[in-house]
C-alpha positions in Angstrom: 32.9 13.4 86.3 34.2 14.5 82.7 34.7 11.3 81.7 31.2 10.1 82.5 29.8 12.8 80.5 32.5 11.9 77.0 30.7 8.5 77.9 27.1 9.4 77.7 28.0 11.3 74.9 29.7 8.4 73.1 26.2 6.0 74.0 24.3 8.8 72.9 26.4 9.1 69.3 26.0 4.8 69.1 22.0 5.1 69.9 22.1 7.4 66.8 24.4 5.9 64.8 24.1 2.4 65.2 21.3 0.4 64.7 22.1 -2.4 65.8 23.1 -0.7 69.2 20.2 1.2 69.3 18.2 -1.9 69.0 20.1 -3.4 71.7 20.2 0.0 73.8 15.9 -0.5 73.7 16.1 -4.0 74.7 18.7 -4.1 77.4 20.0 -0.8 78.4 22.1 -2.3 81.0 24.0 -4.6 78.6 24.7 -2.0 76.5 25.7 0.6 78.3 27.6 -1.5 79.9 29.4 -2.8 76.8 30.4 0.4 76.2 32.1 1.4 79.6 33.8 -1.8 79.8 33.0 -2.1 83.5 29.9 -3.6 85.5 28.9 -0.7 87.8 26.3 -0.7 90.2 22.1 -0.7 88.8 21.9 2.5 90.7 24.6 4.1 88.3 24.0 2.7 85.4 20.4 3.8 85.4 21.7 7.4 86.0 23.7 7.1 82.4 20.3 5.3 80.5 18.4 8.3 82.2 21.0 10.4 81.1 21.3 9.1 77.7 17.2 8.3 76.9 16.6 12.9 77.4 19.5 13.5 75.4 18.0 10.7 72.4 14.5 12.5 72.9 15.2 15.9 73.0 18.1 15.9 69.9 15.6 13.9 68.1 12.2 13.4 67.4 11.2 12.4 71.0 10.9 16.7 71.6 8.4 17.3 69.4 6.3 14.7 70.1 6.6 15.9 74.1 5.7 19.3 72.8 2.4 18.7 70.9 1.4 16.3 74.4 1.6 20.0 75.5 -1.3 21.6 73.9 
């Protein structure tokens, strides 16, 4: 389980580092989380990690706020 969570944290890091991940990570989440892992899992887990990995994108950046202001 610790591993899985240094690997959301490294797709998390890429999405915010890397453009061109990011880019790719928005337009095929599979493929890239996939690239990163370096093993095809099943669609049920792998949409756990982009779920996992889209709230932490949103709520270390901008996504938060704009949540927030939906709020009132």
């Amino acid at each position: 389980m610790e591993d899985l969570k240094e690997k959301i944290e490294e797709i998390v890091n890429k999405v915010k580092n890397d453009e061109n991940f990011a880019k790719t990570f928005k337009e095929n989440p599979i493929k890239a989380v996939e690239s990163v892992l370096g093993v095809d899992l099943p669609d049920e887990k792998i949409n756990e990690i982009i779920t996992a990995v889209k709230a932490k994108v949103n709520l270390d950046g901008s996504g938060l706020m704009d949540k927030i202001k939906g709020l009132f």
